[in-house]
ROTIMAR-715458 format. One line per 3 residues: for each residue x, y, z of C-alpha. Coordinates in Angstrom, 1 decimal. Layout:
! ROTIMAR-715458
X Y Z | ...
//
This chain:
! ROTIMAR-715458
0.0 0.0 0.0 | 2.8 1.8 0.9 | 4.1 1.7 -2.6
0.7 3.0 -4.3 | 0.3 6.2 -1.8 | 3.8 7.2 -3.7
3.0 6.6 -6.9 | -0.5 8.5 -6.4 | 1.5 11.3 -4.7
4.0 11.8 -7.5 | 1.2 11.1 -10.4 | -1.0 14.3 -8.5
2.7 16.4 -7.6 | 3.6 16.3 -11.0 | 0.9 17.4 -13.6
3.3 17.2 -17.0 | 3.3 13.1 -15.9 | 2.8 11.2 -19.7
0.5 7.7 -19.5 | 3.5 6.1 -20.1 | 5.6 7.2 -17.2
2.2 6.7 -15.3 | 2.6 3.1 -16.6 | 6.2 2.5 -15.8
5.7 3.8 -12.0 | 2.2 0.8 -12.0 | 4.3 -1.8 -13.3
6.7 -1.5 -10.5 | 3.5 -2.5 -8.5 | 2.9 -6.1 -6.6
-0.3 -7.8 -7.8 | -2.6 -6.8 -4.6 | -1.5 -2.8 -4.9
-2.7 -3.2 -8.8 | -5.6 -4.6 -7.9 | -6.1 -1.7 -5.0
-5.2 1.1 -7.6 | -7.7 -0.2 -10.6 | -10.6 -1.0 -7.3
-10.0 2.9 -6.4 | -9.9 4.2 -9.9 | -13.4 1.7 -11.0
-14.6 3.6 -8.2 | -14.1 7.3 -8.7 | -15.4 6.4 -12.7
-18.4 5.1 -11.2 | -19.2 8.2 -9.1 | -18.2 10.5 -12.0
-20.2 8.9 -14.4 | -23.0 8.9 -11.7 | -23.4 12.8 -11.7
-22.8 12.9 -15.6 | -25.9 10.6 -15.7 | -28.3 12.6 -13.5
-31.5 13.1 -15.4 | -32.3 16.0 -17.8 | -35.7 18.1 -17.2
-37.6 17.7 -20.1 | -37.5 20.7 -22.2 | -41.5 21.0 -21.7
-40.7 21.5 -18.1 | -38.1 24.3 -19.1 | -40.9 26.1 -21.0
-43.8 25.8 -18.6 | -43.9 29.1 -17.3 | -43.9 30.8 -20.2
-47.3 30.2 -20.6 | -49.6 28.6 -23.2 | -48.2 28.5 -26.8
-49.6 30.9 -29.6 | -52.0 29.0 -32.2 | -51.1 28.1 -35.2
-53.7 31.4 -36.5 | -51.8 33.5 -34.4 | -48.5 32.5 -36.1
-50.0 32.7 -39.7 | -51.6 36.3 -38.7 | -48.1 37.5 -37.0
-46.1 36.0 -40.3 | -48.1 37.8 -42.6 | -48.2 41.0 -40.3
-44.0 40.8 -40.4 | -43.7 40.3 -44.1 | -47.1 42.1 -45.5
-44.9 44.9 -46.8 | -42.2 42.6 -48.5 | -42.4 42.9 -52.0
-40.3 40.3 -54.6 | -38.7 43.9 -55.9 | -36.9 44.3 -52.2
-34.6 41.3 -53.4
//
């Protein structure tokens, strides 16, 4: 255990650490400290992919207090309203 606690402590100390000097410092592990590092690593996934996983609201839940949504007259009325005055010469 010993053993693991440094190479966790040099892997955090030093940021600029590659994967493969990351591997180097594992392989230097016994069997039972492997197994201890991949059991603690499985579990810090698990809780990060936990909170990446947390439901969504639905997006009709995002909109609900913005009231009832216009008709589909309202639309057409507002649409011709907004382009009455557009004329195929303005192109």
């Amino acid at each position: 255990m010993l053993k693991l606690m440094k190479v966790l402590l040099y892997a955090v100390s030093d940021r600029n650490m590659t994967l493969q000097e990351l591997m180097r410092w594992v392989e230097k592990l016994s069997s039972i400290e492997k197994r201890q590092l991949i059991e603690k690593i499985t579990a810090e996934m698990a809780s990060e992919s936990a909170e990446v996983n947390q439901p969504r609201p639905s997006l009709w839940g995002i909109c609900a207090d913005l009231g009832q949504a216009p008709s589909a007259e309202d639309i057409d009325k507002t649409r011709r309203e907004a382009w009455g005055d557009f004329t195929a010469e303005d192109i």
